[in-house]
C-alpha positions as CSV (number, residue, x, y, z in Angstrom):
1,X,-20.6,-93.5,-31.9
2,X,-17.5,-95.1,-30.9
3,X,-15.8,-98.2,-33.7
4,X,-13.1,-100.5,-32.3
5,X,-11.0,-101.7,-35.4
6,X,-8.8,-104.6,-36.0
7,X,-8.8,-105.8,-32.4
8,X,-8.8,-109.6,-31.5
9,X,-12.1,-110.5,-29.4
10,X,-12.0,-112.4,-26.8
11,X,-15.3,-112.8,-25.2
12,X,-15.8,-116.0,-23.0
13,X,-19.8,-116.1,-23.1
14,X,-19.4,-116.6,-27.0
15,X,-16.4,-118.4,-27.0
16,X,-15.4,-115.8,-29.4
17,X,-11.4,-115.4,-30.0
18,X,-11.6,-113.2,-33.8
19,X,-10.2,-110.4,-35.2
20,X,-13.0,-108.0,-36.0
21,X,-14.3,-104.5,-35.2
22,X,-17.0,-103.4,-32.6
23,X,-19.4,-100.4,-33.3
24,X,-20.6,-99.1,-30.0
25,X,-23.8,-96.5,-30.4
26,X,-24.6,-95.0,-27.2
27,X,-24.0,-97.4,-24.1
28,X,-24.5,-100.4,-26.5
29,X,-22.9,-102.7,-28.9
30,X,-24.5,-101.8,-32.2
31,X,-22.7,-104.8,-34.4
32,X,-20.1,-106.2,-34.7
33,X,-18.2,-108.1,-38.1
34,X,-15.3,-107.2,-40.0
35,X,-14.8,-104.1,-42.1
36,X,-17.4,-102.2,-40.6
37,X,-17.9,-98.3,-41.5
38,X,-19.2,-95.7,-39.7
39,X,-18.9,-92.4,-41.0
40,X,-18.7,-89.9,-38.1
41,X,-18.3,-92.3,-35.6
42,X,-14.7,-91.7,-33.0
43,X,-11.8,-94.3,-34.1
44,X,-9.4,-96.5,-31.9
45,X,-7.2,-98.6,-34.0
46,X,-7.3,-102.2,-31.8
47,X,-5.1,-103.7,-33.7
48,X,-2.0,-105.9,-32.2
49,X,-4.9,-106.0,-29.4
50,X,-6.8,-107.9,-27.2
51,X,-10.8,-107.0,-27.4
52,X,-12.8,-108.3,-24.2
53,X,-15.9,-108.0,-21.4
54,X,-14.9,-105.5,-18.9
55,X,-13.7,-106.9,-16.1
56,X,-15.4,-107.8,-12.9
57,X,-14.2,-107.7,-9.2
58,X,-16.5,-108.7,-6.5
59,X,-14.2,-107.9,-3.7
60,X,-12.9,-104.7,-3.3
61,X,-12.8,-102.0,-0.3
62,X,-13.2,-98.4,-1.3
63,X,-13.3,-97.6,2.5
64,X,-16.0,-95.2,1.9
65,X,-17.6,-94.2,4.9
66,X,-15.6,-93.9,7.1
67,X,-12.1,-94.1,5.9
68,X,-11.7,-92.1,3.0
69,X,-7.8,-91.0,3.4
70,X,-7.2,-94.5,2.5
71,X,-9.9,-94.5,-0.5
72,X,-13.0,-93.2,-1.5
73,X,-15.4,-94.1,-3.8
74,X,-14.1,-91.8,-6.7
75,X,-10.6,-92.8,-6.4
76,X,-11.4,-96.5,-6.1
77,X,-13.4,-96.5,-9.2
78,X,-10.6,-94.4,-11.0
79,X,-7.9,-97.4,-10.1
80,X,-11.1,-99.9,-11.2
81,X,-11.1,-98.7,-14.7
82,X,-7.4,-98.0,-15.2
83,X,-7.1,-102.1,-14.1
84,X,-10.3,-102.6,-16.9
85,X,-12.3,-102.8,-14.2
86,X,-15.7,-101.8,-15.0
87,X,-17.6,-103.4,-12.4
88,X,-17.3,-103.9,-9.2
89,X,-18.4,-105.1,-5.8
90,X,-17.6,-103.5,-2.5
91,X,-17.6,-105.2,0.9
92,X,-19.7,-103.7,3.7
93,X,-16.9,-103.4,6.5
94,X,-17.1,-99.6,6.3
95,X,-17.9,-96.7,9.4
96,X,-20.9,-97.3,10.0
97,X,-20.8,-100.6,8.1
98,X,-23.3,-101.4,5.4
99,X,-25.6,-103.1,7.4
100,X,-28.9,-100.7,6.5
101,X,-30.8,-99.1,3.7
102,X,-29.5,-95.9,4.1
103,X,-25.8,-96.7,4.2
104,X,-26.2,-98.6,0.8
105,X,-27.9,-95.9,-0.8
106,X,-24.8,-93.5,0.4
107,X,-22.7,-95.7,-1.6
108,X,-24.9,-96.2,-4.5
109,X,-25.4,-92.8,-5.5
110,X,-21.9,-91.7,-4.9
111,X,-21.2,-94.8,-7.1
112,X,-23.5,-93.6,-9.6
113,X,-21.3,-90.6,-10.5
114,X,-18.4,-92.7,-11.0
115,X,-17.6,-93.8,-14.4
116,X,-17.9,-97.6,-13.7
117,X,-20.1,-99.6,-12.2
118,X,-20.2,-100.0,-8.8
119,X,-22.7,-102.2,-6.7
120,X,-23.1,-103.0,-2.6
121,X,-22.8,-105.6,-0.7
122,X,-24.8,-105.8,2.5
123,X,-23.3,-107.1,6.1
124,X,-24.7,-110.2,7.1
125,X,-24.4,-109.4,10.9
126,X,-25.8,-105.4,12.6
127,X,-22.3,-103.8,12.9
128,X,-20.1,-106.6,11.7
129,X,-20.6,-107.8,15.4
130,X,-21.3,-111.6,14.6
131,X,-24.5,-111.3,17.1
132,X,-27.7,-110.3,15.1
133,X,-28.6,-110.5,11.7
134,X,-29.0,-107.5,9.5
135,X,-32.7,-107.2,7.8
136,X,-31.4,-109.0,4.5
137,X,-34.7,-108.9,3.2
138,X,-34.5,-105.0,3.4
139,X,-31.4,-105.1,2.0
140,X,-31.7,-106.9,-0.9
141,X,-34.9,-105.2,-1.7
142,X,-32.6,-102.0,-1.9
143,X,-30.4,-103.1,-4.4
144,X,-27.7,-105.2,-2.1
145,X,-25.9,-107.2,-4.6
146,X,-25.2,-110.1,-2.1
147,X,-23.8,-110.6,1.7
148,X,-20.8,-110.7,3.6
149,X,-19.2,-109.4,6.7
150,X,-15.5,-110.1,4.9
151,X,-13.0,-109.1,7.5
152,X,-14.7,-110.5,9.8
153,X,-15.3,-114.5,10.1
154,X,-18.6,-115.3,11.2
155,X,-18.1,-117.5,14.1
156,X,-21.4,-118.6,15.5
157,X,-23.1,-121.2,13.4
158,X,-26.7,-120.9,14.5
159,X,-26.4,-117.1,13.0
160,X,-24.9,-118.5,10.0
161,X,-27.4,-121.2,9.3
162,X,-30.1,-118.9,9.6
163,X,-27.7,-116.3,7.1
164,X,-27.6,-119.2,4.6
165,X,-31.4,-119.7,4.8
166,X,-32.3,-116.4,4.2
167,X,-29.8,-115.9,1.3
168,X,-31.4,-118.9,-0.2
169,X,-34.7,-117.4,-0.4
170,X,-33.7,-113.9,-1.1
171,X,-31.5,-115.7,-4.2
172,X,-28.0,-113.9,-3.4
173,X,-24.8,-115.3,-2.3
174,X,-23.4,-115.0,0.8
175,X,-19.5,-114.8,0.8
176,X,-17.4,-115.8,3.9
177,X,-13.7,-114.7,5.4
178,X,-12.5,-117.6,6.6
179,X,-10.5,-117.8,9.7
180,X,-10.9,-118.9,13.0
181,X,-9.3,-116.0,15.3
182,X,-9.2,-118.6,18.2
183,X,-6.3,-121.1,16.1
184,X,-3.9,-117.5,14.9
185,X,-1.0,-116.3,16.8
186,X,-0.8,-113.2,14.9
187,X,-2.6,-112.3,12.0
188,X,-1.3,-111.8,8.1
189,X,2.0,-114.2,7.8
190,X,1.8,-117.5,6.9
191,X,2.6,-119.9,10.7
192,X,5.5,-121.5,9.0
193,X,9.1,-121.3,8.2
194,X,9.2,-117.5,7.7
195,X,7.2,-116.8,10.7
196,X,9.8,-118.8,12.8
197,X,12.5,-117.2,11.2
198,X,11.2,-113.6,12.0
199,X,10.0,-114.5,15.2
200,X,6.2,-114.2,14.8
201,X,3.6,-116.3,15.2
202,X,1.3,-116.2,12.1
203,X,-2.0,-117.7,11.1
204,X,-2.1,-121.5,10.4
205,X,-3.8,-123.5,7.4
206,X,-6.0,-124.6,10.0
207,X,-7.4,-121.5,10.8
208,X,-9.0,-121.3,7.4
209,X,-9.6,-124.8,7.0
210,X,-11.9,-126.0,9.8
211,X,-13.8,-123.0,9.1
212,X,-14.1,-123.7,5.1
213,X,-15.2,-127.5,6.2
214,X,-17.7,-125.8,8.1
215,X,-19.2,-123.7,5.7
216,X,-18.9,-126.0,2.6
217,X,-21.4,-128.6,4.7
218,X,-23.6,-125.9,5.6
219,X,-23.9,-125.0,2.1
220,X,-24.5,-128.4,0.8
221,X,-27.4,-128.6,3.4
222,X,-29.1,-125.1,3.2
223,X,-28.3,-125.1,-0.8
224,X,-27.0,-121.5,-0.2
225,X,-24.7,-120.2,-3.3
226,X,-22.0,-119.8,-1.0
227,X,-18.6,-117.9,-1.9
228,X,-15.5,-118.4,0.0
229,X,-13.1,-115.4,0.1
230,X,-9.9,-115.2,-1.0
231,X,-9.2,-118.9,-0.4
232,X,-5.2,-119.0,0.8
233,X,-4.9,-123.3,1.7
234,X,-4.2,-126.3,-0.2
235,X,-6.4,-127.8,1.9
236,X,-9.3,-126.0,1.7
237,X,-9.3,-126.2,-2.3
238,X,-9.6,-130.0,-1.9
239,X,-12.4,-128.9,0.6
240,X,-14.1,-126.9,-1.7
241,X,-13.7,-129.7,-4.8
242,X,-15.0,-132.0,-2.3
243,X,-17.6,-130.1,-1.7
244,X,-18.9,-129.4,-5.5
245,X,-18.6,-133.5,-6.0
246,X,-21.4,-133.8,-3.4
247,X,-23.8,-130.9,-5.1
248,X,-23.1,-127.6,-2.8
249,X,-23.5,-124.7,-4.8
250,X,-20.1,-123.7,-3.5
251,X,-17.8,-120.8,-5.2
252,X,-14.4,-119.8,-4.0
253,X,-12.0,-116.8,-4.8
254,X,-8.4,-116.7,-5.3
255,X,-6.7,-113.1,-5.8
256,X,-3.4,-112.8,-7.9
257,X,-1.2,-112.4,-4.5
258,X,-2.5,-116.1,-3.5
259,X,-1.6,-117.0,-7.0
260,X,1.7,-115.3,-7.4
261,X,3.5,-115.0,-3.8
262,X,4.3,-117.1,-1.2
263,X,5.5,-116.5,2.5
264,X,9.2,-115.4,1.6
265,X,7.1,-112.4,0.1
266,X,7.1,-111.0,3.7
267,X,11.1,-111.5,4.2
268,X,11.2,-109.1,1.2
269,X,8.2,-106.7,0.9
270,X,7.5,-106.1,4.6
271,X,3.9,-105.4,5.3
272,X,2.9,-104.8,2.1
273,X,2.7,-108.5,1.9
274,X,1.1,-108.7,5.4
275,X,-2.5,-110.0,4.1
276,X,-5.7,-112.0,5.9
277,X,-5.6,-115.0,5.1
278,X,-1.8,-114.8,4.2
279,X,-0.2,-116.0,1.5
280,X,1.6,-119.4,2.1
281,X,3.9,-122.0,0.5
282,X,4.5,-122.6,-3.1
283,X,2.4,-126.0,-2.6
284,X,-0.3,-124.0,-1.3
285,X,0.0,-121.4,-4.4
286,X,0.3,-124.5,-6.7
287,X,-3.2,-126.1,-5.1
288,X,-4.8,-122.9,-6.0
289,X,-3.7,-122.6,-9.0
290,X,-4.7,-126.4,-9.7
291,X,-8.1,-125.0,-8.5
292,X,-8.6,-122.5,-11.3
293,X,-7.5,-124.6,-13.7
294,X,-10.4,-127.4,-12.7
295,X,-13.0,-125.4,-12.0
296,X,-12.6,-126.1,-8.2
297,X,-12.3,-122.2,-8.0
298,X,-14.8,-120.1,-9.7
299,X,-13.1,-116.6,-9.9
300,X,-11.0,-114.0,-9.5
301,X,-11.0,-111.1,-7.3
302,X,-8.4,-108.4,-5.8
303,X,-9.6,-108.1,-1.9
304,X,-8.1,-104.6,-2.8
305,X,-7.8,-103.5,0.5
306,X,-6.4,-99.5,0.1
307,X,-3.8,-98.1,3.4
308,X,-2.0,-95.3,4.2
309,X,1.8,-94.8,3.6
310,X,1.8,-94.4,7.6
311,X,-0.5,-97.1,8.8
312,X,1.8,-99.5,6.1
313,X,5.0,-98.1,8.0
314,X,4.2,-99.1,11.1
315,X,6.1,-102.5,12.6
316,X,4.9,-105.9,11.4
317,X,2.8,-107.0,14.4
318,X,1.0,-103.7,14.4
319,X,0.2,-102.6,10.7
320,X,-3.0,-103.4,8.9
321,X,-3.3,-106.7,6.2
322,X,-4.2,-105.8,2.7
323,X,-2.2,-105.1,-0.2
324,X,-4.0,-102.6,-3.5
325,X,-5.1,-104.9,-6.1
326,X,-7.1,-103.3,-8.8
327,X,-4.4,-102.2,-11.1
328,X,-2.2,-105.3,-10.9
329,X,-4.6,-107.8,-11.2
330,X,-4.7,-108.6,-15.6
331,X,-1.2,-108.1,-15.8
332,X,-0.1,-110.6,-12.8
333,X,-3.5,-113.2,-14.0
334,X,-1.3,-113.3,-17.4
335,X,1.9,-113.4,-16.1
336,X,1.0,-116.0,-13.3
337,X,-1.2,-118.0,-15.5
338,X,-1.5,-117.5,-18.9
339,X,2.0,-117.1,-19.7
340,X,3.5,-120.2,-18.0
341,X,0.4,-122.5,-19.7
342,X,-1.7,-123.1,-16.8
343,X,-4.7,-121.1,-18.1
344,X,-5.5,-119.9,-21.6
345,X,-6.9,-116.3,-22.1
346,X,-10.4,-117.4,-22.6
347,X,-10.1,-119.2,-19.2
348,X,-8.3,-116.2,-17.7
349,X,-11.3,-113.9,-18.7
350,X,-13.9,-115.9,-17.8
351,X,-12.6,-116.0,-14.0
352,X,-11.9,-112.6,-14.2
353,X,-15.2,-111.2,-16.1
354,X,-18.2,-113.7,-16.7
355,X,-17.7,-116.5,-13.7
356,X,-17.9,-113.3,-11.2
357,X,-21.0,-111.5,-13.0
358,X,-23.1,-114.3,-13.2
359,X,-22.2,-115.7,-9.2
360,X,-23.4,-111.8,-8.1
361,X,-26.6,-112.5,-10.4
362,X,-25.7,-110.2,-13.5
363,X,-26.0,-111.1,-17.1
364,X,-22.0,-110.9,-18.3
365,X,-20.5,-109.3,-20.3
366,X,-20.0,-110.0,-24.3
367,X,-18.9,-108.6,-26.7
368,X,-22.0,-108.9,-29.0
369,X,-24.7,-107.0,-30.6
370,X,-27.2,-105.6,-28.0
371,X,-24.9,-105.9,-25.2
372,X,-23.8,-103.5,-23.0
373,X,-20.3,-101.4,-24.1
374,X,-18.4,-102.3,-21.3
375,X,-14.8,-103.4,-22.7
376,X,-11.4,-103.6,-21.9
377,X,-8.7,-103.0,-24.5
378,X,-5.3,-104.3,-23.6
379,X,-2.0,-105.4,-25.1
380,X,-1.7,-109.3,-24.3
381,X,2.5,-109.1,-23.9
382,X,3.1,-105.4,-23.8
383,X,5.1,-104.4,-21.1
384,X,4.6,-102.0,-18.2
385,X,6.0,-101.0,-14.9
386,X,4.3,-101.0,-11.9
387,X,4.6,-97.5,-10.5
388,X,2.0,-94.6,-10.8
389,X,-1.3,-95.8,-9.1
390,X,-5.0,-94.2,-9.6
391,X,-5.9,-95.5,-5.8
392,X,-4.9,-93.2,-3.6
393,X,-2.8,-95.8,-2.0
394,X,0.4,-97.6,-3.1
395,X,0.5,-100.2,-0.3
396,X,1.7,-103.1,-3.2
397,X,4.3,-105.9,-3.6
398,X,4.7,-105.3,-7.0
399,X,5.8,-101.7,-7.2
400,X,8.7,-101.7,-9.5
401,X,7.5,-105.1,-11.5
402,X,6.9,-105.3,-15.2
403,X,3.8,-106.8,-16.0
404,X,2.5,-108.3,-19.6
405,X,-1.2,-107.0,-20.3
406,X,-1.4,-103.0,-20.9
407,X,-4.4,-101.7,-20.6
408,X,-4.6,-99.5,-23.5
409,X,-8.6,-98.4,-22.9
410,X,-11.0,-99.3,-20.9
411,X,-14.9,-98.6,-22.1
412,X,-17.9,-98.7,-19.4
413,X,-21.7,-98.2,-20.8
414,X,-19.8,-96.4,-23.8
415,X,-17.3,-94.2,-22.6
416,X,-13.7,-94.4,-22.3
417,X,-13.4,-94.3,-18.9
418,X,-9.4,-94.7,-19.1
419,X,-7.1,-94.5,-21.8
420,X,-3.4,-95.0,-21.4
421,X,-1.3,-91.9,-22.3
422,X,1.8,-94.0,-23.3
């Protein structure tokens, strides 16, 4: 038995926000109250702290098949849980790509020995190709916790509207990258004023947003739960609100890079802040910020997307987009959004925990009896420095930044899965 004491909950299914303590029994929440006793039980004194769901992130890469000196499936669920991470969802651009049975089960029961949760998503298309469909029936049958060749835009519509359909009737989302390759220079800079001054030729606003118009009309007319990924425009968040007014059961990410950086970012971090779709202007990081605070943009997600030192060393034009994400992403949400007053906590956690569980069909997290023990346990304001990393990579803006929001412990299905040792 494990009791939490003193620590302020903060659990945005409840609407909790209470000092109290937690007794965990096994890999569930027992009770919960104030000046509980458990004789026997293992202690953590909680108090000065914040008490919440585990966090969710349903878009990460793990790279595993296929590319595991970047990440694997171990390491990627180690930088999960030291972020208080304790689910998450990994995209299907892997070698071979998860586009059948028996790749999903690969990463299943290699995520089963992890101390977190981590579930599959499925390719929409046979080898990320765009051309044929993958048996999503098959798929989801097997445990496939929703769709997406992210990466990858899916350009040909008539594949797409059949993809929608399907994910309809199979009840799963389908989540899109959104750019057109035809209207981008060169990928992973913002075409603007840094581009010019650097002499390269980026990826336009337009790129993301004829393909976002696209998608949110196809949604409202299939009535697909539709996700788009890591949304980057201000444009396409008026797109998406737009699209919600008219009754598409539309969803959209934002990371904490689209929230925190804008273009200069590349002037000063190189390719570490070389990302698809790229970061942009501070109007476009103020539109999606606007978006999380209306409701315009449903969640919260890393894209962690894990490189090597050498592949991150390479020139601009030739290195790979992606920044890590997973053990950044509380502090910069609180730094970015709670602290200035654009979001509360509740609201934070809620993008961040229950609004991702429940678009991936999952019940969410609470902290409440019966529930499952999957917590995070952090220091609202604390301090730290950005600068040891569980992911085997480090390819990350924010090396060297101090970030509010310590994560002190993080608890999956009972455990501690990660405790800070400072």
């Amino acid at each position: 038995m494990l009791l939490i004491r003193n620590g302020r909950v903060v659990d945005p299914v409840t609407g909790t926000d209470e000092v109290m303590d937690v007794l965990i029994d096994g890999a569930v929440i027992q009770r919960t109250g104030k000046g509980l006793c458990a004789p026997g039980a293992d202690v953590i004194d909680a108090s000065g702290m914040v008490v919440a769901p585990g966090l969710v992130d349903v878009h990460v890469h793990f790279r595993d098949p296929g590319q595991t000196w970047k990440e694997d499936i171990a390491t990627g669920a180690r930088a999960a849980a030291k972020g208080g991470v304790t689910t998450v969802v990994c995209m299907a651009n892997t070698d071979p790509a998860v586009d059948n049975a028996e790749t999903l089960a690969y990463v299943q029961k290699k995520g089963e020995a992890t101390g977190i949760h981590v579930l599959q998503a499925a390719a929409v298309s046979k080898g990320l190709k765009g051309k044929e469909l993958t048996d999503m029936e098959a798929l989801a049958d097997a445990g496939a916790a929703g769709f997406t060749d992210d990466g990858i835009p899916l350009t040909d519509e008539k594949l797409l509207l059949e993809a929608m359909r399907k994910a309809k009737e199979l009840d799963l989302p389908i989540s899109l990258h959104e750019e057109d390759p035809l209207l981008i220079k060169d990928p992973g800079v913002h075409q603007g004023a840094v581009a010019e001054r650097i002499g390269y030729g980026g990826a336009p606003r337009e790129a993301e947003d004829v393909m976002v118009a696209r998608d949110c009309m196809l949604a409202l007319y299939t009535g697909a739960t539709v996700c788009i990924q890591h949304i980057s425009s201000q444009n396409s968040v008026e797109l998406v609100r737009l699209a919600k007014k008219l009754g598409a059961d539309i969803h959209a990410e934002a990371t904490p890079h689209h929230f925190t950086l804008t273009e200069e970012a590349v002037e000063r971090y190189g390719t570490c802040a070389r990302m698809n779709p790229p970061v942009r202007t501070e109007e476009d990081r103020m539109a999606i910020i606007g978006g999380l605070k209306d409701g315009t943009i449903d969640l919260i997600v890393t894209d962690h997307a894990p490189h090597s030192r050498e592949e991150k060393a390479r020139p601009l034009k030739d290195a790979p987009s992606g920044i890590t994400g997973l053990e950044t992403s509380l502090g910069l949400g609180i730094q970015s959004l709670v602290e200035p007053g654009y979001l509360t906590l509740m609201e934070l956690l809620a993008l961040m925990s229950r609004n991702p569980a429940e678009l991936y069909r999952m019940i969410p997290g609470s902290v409440t009896e019966d529930a499952p023990a999957d917590l995070v346990i952090f220091r609202e304001k604390e301090k730290w420095t950005v600068e040891h990393f569980m992911s085997k990579a480090s390819n990350s803006p924010f090396i060297g930044w101090s970030l509010p929001g310590k994560v002190c412990f993080t608890i999956c299905a009972g455990r501690i899965v990660y405790q800070s040792t400072q």
